[in-house]
mmCIF file of the N, C-alpha and C atoms, coordinates in Angstrom:
data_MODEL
# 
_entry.id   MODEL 
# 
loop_
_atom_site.group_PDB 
_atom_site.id 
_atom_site.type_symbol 
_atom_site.label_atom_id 
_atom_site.label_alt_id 
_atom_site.label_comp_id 
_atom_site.label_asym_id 
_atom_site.label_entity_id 
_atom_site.label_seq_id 
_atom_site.pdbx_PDB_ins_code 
_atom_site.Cartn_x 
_atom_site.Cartn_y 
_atom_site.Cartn_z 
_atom_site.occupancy 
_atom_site.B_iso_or_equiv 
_atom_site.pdbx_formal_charge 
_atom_site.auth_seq_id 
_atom_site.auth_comp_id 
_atom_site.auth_asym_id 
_atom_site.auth_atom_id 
_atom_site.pdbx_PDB_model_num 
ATOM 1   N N  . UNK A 1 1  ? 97.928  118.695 98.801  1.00 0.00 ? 1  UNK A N  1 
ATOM 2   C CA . UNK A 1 1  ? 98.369  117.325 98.685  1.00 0.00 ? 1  UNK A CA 1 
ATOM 3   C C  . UNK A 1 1  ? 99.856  117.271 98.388  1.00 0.00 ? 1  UNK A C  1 
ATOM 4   N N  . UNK A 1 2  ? 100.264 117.887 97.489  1.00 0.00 ? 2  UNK A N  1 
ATOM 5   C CA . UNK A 1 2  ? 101.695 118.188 97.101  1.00 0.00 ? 2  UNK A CA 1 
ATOM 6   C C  . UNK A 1 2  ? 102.534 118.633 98.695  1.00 0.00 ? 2  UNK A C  1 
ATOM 7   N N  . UNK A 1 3  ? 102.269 118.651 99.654  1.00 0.00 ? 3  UNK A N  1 
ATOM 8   C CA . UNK A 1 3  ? 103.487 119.161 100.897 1.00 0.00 ? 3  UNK A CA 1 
ATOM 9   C C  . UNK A 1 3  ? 103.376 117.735 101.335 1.00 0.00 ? 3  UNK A C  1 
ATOM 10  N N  . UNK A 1 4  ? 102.343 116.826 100.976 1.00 0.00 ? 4  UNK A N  1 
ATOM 11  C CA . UNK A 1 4  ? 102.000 115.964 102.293 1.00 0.00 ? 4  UNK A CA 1 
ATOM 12  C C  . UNK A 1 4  ? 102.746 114.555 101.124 1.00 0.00 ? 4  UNK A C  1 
ATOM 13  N N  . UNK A 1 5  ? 103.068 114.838 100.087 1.00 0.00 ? 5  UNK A N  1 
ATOM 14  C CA . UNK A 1 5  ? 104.080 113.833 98.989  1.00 0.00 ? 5  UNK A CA 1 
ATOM 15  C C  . UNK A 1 5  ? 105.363 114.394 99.385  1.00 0.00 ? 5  UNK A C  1 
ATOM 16  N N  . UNK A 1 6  ? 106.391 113.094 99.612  1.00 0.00 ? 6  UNK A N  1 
ATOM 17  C CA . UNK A 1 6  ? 107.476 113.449 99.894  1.00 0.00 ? 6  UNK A CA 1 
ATOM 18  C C  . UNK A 1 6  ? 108.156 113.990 98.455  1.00 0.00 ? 6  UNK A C  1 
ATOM 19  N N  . UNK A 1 7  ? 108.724 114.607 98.802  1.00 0.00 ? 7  UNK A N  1 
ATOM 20  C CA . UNK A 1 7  ? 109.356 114.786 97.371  1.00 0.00 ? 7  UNK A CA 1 
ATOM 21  C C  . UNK A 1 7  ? 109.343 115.369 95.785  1.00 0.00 ? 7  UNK A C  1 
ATOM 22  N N  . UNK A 1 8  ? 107.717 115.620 96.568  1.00 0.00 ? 8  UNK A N  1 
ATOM 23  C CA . UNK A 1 8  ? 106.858 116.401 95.730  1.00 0.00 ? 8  UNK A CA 1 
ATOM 24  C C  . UNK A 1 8  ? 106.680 117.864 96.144  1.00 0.00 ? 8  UNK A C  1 
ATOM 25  N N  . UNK A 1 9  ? 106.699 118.034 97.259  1.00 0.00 ? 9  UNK A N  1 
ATOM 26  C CA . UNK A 1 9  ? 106.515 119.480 97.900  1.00 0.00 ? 9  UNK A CA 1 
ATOM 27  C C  . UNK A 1 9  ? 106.417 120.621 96.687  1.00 0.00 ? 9  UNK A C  1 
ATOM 28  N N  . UNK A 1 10 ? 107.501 121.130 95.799  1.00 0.00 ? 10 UNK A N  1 
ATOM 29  C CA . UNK A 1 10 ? 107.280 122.014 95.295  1.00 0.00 ? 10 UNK A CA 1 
ATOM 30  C C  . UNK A 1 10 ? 106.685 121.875 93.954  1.00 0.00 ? 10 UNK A C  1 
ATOM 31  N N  . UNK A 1 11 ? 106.034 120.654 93.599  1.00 0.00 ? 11 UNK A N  1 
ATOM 32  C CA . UNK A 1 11 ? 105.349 120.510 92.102  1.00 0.00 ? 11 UNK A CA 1 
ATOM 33  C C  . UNK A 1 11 ? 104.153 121.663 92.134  1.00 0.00 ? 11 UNK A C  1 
ATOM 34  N N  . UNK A 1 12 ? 103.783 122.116 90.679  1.00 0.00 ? 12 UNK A N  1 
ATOM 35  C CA . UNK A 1 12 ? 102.567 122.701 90.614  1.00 0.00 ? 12 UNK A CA 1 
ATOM 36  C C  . UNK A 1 12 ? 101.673 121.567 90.980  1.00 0.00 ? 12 UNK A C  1 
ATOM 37  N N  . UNK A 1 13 ? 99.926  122.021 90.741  1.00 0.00 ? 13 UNK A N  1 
ATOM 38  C CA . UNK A 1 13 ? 98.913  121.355 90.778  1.00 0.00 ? 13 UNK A CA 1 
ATOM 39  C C  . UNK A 1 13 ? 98.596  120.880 89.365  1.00 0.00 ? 13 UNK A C  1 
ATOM 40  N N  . UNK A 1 14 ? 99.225  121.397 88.207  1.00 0.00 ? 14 UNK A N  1 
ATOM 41  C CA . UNK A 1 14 ? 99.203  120.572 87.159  1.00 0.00 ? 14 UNK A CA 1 
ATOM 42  C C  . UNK A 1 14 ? 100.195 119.404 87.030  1.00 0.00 ? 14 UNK A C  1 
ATOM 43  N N  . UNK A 1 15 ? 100.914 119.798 87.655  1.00 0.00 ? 15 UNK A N  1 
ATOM 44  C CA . UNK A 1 15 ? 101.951 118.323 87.215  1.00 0.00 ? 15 UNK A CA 1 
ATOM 45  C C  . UNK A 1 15 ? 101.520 117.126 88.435  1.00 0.00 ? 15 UNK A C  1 
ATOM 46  N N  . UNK A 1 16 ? 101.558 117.673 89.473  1.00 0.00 ? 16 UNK A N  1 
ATOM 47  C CA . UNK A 1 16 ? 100.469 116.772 90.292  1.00 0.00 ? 16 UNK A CA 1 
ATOM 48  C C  . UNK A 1 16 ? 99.222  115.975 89.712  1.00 0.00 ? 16 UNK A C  1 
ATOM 49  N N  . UNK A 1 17 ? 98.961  116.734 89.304  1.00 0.00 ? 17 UNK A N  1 
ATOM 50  C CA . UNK A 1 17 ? 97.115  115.860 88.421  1.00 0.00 ? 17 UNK A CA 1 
ATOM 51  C C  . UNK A 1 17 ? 98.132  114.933 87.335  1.00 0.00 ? 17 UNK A C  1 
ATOM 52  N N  . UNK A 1 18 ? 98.935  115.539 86.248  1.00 0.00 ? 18 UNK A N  1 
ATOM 53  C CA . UNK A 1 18 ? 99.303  114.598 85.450  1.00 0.00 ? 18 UNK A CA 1 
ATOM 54  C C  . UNK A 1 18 ? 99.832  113.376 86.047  1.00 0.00 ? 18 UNK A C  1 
ATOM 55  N N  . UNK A 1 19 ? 101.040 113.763 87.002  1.00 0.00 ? 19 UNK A N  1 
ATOM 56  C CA . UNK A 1 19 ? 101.482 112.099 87.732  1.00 0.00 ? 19 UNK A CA 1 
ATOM 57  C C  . UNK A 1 19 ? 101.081 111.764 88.442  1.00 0.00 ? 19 UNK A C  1 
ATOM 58  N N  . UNK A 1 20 ? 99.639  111.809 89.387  1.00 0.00 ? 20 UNK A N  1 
ATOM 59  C CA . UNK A 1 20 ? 99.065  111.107 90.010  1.00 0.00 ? 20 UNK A CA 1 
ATOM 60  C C  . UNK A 1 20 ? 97.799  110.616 89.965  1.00 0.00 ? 20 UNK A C  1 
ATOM 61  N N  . UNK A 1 21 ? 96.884  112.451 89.465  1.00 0.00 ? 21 UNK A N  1 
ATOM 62  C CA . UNK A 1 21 ? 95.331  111.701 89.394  1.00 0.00 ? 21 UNK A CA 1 
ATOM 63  C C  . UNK A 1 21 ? 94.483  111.548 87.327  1.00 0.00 ? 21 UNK A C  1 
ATOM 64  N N  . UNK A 1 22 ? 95.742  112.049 86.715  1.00 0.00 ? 22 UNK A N  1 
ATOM 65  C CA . UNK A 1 22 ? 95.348  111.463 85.144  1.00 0.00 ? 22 UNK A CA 1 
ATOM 66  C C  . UNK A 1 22 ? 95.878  110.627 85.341  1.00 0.00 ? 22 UNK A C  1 
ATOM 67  N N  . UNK A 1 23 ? 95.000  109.496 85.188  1.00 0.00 ? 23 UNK A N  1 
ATOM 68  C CA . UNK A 1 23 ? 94.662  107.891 85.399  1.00 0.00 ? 23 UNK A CA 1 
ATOM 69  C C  . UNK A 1 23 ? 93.485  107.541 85.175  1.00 0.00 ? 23 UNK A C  1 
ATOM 70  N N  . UNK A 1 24 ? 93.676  106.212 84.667  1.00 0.00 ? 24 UNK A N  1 
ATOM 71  C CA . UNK A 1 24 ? 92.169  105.249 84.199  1.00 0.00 ? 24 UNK A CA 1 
ATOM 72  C C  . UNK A 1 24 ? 91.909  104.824 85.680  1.00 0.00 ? 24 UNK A C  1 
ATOM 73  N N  . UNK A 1 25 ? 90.743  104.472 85.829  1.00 0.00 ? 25 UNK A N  1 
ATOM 74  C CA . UNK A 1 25 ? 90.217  103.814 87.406  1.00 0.00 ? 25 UNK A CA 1 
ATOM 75  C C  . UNK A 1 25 ? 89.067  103.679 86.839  1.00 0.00 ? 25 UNK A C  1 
ATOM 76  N N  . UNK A 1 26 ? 88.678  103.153 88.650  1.00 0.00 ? 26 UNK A N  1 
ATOM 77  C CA . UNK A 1 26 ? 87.303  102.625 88.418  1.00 0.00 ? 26 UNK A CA 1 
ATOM 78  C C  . UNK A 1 26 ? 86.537  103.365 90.038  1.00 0.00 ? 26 UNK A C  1 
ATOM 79  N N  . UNK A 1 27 ? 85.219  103.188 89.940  1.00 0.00 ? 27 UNK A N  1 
ATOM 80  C CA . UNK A 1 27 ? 85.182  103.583 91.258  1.00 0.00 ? 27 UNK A CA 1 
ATOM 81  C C  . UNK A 1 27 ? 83.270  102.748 91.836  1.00 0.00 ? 27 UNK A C  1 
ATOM 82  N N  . UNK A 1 28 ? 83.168  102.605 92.783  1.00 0.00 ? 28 UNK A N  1 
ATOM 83  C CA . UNK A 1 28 ? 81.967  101.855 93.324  1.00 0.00 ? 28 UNK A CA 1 
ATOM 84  C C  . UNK A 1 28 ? 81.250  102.143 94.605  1.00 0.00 ? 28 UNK A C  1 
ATOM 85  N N  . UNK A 1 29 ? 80.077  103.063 94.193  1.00 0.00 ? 29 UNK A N  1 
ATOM 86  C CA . UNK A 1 29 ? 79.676  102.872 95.779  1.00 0.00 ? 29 UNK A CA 1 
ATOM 87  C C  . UNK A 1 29 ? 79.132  101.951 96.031  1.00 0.00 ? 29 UNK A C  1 
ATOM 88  N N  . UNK A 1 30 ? 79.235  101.750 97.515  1.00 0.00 ? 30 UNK A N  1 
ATOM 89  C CA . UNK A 1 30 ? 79.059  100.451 97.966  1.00 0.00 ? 30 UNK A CA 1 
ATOM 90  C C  . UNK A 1 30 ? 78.170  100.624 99.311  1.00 0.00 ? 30 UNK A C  1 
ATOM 91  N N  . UNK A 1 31 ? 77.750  99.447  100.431 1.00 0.00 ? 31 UNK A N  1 
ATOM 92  C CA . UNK A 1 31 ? 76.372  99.985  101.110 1.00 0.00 ? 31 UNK A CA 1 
ATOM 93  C C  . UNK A 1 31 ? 77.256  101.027 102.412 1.00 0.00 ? 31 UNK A C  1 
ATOM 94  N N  . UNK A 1 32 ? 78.932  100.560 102.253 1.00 0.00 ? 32 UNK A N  1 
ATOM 95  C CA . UNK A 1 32 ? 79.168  101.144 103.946 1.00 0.00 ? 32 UNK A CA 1 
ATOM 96  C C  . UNK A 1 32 ? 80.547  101.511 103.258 1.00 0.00 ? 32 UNK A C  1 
ATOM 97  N N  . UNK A 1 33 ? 81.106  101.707 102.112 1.00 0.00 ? 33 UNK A N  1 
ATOM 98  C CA . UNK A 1 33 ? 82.400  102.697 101.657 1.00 0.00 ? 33 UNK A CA 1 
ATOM 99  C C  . UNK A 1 33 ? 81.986  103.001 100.261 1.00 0.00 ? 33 UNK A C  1 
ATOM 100 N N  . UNK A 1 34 ? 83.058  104.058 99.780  1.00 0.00 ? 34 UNK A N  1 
ATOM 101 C CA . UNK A 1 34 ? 83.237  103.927 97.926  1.00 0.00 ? 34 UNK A CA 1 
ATOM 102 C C  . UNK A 1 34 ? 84.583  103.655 98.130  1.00 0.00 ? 34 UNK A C  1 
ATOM 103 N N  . UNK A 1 35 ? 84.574  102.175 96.784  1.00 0.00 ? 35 UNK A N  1 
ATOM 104 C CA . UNK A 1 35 ? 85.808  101.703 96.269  1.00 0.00 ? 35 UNK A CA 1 
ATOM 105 C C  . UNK A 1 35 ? 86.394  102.487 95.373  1.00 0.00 ? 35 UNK A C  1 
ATOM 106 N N  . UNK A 1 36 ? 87.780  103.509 95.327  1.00 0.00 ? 36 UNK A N  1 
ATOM 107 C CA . UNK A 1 36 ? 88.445  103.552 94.663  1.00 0.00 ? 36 UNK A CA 1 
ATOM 108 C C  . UNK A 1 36 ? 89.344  102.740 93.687  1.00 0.00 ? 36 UNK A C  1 
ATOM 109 N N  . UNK A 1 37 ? 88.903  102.558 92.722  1.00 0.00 ? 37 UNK A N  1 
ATOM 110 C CA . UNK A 1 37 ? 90.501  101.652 92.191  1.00 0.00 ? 37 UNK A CA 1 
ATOM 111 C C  . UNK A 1 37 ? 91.184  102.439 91.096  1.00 0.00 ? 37 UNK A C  1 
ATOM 112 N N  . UNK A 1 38 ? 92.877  102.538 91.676  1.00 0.00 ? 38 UNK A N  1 
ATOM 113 C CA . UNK A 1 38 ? 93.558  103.416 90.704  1.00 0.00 ? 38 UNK A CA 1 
ATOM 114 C C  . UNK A 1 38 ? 94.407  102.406 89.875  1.00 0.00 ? 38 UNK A C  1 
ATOM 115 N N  . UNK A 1 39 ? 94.339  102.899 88.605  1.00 0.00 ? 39 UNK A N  1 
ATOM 116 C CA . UNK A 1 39 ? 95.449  101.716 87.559  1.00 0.00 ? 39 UNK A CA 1 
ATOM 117 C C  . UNK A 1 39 ? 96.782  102.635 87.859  1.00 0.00 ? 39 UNK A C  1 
ATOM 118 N N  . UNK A 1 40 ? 97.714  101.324 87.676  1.00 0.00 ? 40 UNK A N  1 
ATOM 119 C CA . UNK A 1 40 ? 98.807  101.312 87.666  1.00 0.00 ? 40 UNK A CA 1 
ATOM 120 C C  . UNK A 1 40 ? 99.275  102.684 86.937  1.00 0.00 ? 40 UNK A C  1 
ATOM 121 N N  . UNK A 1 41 ? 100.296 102.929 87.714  1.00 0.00 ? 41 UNK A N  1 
ATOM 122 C CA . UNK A 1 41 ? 101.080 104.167 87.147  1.00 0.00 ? 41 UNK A CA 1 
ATOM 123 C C  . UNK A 1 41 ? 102.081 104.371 87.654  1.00 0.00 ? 41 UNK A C  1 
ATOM 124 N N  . UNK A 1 42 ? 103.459 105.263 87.444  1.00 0.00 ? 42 UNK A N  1 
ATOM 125 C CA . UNK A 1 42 ? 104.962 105.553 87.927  1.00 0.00 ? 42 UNK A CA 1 
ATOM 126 C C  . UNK A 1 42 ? 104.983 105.901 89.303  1.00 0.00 ? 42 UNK A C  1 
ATOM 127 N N  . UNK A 1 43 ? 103.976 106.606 89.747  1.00 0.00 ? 43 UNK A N  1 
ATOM 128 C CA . UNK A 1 43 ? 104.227 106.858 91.250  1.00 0.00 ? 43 UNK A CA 1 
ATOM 129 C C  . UNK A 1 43 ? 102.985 107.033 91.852  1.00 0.00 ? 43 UNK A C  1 
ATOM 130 N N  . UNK A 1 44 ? 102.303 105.937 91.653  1.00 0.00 ? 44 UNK A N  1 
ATOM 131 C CA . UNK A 1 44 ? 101.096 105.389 92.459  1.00 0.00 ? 44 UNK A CA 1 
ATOM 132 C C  . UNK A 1 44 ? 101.593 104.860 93.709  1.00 0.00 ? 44 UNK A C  1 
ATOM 133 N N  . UNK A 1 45 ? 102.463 104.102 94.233  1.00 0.00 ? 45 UNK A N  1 
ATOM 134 C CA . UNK A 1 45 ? 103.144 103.574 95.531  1.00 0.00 ? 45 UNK A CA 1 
ATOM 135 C C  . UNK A 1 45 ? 103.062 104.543 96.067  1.00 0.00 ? 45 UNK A C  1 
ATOM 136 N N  . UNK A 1 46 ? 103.814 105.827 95.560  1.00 0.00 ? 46 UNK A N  1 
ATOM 137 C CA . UNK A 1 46 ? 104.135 106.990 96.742  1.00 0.00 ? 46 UNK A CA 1 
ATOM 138 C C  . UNK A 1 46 ? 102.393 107.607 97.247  1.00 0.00 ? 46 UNK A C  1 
ATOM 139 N N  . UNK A 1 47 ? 101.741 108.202 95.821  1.00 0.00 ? 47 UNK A N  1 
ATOM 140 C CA . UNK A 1 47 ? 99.890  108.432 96.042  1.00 0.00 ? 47 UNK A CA 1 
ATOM 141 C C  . UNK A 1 47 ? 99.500  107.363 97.051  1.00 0.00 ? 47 UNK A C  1 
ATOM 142 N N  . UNK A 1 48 ? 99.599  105.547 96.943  1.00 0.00 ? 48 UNK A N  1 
ATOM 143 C CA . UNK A 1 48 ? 98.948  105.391 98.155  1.00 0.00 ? 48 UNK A CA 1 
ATOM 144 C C  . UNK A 1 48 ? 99.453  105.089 99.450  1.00 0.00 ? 48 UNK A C  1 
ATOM 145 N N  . UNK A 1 49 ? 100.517 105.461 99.313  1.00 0.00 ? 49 UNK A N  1 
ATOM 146 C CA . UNK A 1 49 ? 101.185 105.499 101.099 1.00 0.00 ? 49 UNK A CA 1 
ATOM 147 C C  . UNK A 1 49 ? 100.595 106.810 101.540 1.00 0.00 ? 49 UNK A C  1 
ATOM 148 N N  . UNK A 1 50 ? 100.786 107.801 100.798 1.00 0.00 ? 50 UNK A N  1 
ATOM 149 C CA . UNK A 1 50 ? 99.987  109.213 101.486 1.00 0.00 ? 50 UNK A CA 1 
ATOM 150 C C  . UNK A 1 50 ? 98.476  108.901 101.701 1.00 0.00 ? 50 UNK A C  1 
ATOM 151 N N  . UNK A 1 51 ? 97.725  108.431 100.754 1.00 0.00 ? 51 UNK A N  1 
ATOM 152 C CA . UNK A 1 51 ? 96.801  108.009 100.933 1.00 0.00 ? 51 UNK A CA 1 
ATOM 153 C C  . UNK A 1 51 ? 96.279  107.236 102.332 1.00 0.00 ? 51 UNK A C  1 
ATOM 154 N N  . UNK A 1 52 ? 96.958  106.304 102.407 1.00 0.00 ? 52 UNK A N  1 
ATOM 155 C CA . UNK A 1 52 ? 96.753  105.459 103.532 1.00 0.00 ? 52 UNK A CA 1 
ATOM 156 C C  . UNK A 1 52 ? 97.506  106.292 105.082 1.00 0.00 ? 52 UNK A C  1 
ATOM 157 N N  . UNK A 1 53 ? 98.207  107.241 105.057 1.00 0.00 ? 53 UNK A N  1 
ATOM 158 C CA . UNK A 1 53 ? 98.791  107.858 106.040 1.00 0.00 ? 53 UNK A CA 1 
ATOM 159 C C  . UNK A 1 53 ? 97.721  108.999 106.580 1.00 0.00 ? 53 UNK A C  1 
ATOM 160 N N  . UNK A 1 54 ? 96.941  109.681 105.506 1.00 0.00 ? 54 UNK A N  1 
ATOM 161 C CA . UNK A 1 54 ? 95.982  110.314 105.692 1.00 0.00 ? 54 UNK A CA 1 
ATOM 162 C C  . UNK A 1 54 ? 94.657  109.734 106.758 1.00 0.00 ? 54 UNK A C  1 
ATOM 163 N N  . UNK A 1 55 ? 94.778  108.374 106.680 1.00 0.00 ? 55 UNK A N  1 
ATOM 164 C CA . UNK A 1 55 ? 93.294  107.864 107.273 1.00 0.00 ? 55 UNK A CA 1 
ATOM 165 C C  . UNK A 1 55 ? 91.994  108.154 106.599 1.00 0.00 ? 55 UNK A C  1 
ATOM 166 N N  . UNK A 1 56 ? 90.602  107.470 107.147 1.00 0.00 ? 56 UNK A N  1 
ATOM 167 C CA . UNK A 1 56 ? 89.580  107.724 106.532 1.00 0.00 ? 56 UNK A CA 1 
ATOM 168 C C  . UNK A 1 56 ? 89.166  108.950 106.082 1.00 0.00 ? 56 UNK A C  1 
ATOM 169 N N  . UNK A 1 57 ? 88.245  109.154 104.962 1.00 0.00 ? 57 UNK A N  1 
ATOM 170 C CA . UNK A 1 57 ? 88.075  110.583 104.518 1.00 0.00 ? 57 UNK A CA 1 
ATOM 171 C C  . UNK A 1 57 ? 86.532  110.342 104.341 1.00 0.00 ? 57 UNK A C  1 
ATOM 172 N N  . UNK A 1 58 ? 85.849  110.518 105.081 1.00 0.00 ? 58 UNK A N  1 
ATOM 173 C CA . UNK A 1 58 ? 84.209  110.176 104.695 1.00 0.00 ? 58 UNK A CA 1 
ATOM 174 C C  . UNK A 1 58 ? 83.646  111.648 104.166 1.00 0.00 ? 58 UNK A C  1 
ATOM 175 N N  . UNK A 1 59 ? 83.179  110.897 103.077 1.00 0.00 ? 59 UNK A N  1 
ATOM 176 C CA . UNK A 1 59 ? 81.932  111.681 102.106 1.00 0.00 ? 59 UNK A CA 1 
ATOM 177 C C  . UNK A 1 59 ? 80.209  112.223 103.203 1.00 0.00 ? 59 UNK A C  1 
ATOM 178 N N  . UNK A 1 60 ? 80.358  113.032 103.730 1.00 0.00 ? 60 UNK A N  1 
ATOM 179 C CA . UNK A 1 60 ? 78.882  113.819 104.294 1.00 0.00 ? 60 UNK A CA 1 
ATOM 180 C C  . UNK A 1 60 ? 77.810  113.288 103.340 1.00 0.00 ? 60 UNK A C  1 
ATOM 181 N N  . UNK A 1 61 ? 78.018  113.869 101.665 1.00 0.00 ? 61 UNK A N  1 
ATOM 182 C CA . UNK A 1 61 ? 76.633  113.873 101.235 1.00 0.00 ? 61 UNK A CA 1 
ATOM 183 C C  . UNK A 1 61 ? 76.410  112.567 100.691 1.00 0.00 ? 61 UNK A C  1 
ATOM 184 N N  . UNK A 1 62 ? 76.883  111.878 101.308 1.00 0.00 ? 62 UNK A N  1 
ATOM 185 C CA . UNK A 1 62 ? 76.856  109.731 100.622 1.00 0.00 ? 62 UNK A CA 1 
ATOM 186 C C  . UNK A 1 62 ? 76.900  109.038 102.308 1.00 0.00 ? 62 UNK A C  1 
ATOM 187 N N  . UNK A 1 63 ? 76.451  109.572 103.104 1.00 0.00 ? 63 UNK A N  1 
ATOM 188 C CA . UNK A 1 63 ? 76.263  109.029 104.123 1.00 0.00 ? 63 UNK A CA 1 
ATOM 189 C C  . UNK A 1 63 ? 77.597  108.524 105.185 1.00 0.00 ? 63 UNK A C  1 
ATOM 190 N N  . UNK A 1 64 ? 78.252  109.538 105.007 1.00 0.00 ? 64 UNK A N  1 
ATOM 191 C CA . UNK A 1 64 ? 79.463  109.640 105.461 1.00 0.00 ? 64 UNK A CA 1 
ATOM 192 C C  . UNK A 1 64 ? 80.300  108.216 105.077 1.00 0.00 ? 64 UNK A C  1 
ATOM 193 N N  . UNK A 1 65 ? 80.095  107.781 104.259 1.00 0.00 ? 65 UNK A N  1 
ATOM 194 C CA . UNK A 1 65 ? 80.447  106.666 103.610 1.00 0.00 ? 65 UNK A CA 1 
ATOM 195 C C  . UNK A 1 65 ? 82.136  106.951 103.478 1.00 0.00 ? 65 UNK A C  1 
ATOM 196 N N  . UNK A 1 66 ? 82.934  106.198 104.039 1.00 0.00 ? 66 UNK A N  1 
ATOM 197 C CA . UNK A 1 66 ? 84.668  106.441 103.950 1.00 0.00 ? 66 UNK A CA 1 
ATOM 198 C C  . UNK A 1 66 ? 85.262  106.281 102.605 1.00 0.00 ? 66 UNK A C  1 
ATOM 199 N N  . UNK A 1 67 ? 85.684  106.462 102.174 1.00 0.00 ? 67 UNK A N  1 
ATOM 200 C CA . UNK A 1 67 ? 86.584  106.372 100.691 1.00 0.00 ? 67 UNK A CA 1 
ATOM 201 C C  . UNK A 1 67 ? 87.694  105.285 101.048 1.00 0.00 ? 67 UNK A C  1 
ATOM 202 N N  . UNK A 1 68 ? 87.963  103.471 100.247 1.00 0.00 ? 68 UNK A N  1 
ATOM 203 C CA . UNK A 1 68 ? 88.852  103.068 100.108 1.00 0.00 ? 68 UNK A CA 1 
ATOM 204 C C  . UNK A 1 68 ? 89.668  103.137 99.185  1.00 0.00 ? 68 UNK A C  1 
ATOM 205 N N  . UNK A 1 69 ? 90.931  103.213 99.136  1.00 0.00 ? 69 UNK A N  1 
ATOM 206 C CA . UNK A 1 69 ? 91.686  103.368 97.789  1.00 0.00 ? 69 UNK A CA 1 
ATOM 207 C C  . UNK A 1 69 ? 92.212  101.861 97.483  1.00 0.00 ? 69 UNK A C  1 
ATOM 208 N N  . UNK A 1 70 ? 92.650  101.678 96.097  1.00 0.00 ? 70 UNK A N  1 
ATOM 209 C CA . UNK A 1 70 ? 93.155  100.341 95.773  1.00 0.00 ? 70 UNK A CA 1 
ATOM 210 C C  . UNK A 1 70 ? 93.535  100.654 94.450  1.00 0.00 ? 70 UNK A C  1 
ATOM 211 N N  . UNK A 1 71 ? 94.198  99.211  94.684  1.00 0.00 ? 71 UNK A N  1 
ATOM 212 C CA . UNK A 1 71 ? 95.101  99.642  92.585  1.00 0.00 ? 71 UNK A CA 1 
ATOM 213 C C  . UNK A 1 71 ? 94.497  98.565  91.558  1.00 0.00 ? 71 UNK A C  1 
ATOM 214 N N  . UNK A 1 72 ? 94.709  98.826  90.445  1.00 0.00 ? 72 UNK A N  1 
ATOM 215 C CA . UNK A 1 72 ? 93.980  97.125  89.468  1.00 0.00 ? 72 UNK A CA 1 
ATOM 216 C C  . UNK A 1 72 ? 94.877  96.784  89.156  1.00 0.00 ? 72 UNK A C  1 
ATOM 217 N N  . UNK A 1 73 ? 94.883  95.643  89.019  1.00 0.00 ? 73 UNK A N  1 
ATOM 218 C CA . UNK A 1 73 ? 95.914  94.940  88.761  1.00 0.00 ? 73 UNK A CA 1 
ATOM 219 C C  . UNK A 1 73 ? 96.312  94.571  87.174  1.00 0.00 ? 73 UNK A C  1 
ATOM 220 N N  . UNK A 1 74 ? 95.128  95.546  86.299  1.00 0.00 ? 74 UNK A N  1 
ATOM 221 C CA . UNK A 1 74 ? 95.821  95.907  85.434  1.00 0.00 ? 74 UNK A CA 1 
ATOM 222 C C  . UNK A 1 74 ? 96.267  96.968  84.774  1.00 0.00 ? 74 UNK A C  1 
ATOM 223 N N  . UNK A 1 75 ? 96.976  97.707  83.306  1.00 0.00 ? 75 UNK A N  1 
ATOM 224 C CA . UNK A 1 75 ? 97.511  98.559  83.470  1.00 0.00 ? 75 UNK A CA 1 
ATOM 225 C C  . UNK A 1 75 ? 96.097  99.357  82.803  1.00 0.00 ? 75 UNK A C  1 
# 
């Protein structure tokens, strides 16, 4: 994930997890996706432009169910 963040390229995978995926959220499966929702954080914009540049990512063992990402709108 770190080559495919601009700017991020040479972070470890720990500092990656700290500034992007240690975060509060929420998450929901649902009958035809799972809702991601990520709270606000310093460089969540950049996480979901990669995110969204990536395209769908469907889950096999949930019925190939696609993963949406989204942010809450609170912190």
């Amino acid at each position: 994930m770190g080559i495919m963040l601009e700017g991020f390229e040479w972070e470890t995978s720990k500092s990656l997890n700290t500034k992007f995926f240690s975060n509060g959220g929420s998450f929901e499966v649902k009958d035809k996706e799972i809702q991601i929702n990520f709270k606000k954080k310093r460089h969540l914009p950049t996480l979901m432009a990669t995110l969204k540049n990536m395209g769908d990512t469907k889950i096999p063992w949930l019925q190939n169910r696609p993963l949406k990402f989204s942010t809450l709108t609170v912190t």
